[in-house]
N, C-alpha and C positions, 0 to 999 in steps of 0.2 A: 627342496625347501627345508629340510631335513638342519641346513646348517645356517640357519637364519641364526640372527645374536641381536642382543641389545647392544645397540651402538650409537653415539649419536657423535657430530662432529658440528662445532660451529665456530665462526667468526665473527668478532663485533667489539664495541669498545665498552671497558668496565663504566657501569653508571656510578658507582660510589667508590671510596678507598675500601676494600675487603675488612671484614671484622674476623679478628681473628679470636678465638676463644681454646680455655685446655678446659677437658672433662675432670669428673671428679676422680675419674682413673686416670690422669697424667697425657691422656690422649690431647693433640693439636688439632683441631680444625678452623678451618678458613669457611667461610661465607660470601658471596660477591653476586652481581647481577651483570651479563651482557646485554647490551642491546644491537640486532639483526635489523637492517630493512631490505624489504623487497620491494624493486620499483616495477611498477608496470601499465600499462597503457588502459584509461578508461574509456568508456563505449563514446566519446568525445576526441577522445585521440589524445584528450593529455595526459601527459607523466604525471602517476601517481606513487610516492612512496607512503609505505608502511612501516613501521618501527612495531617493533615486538622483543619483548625482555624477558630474560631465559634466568631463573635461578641456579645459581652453582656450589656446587660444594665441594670441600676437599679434604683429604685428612692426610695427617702422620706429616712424612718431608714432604709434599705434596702443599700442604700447607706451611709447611715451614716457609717454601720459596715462594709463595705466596706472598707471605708478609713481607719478602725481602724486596721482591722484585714488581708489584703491582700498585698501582695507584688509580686514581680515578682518572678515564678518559683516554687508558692506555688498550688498544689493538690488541685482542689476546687472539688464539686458535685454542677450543677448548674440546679433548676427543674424551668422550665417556661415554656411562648409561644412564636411564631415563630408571628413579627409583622414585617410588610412592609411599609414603607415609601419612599418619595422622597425630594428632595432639588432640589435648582438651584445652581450654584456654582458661583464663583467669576468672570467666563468666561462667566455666561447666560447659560453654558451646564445643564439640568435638569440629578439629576444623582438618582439610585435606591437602596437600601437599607434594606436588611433582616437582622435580628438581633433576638438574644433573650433577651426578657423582663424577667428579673430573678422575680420570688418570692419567691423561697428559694434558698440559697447557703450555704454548709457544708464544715468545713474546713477535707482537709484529712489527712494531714500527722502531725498530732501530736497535733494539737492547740485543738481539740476537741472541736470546736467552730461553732454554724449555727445563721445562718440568715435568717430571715421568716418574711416577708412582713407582 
């Protein structure tokens, strides 16, 4: 177990157009949300899906291609790690934050297009 990693991989379609933003040091980063569902059978027998939305984030060309090639509603494959952070908010409330850190993303439905850190 020695060589376990953070790693996450998922599928699903972007819910918004990505926001893309530069730091105050010249860095690019992208912003964007997927959503996943799982369907599966309730103690009834009927088909039930779930939806669940995944925050993503990206930096440097990573985000560049982001901006180029993403829009809202498009199929992505997104492989990264699962990072934690927090902020303070406008109110002084300190608030908490899991997210994925993309270093690759594949477009799916048609653009035949990936992105790799």
């Amino acid at each position: 177990m020695a060589d376990l990693k953070n790693k996450v991989q998922l599928t699903g379609h972007l819910g918004h157009k990505p926001d893309v933003r530069v730091t105050d040091k010249g860095e690019k980063w992208a912003r964007f949300s997927i959503a996943t569902n799982e369907v599966y059978t309730n103690f009834k027998g009927e088909a039930v899906t779930s939806t669940y939305w995944h925050n993503i984030v990206a930096w440097g060309k990573t985000a560049d291609q982001v901006e180029k090639l993403l829009d809202k509603g498009i199929e992505v494959s997104v492989e990264g790690k699962l990072i934690s952070r927090s902020y303070t908010d406008k109110e002084g409330v300190k608030r908490y934050v899991t997210e994925v850190k993309a270093n690759q993303i594949s477009v799916e439905n048609g653009k035949n297009a990936s992105v790799k850190e």
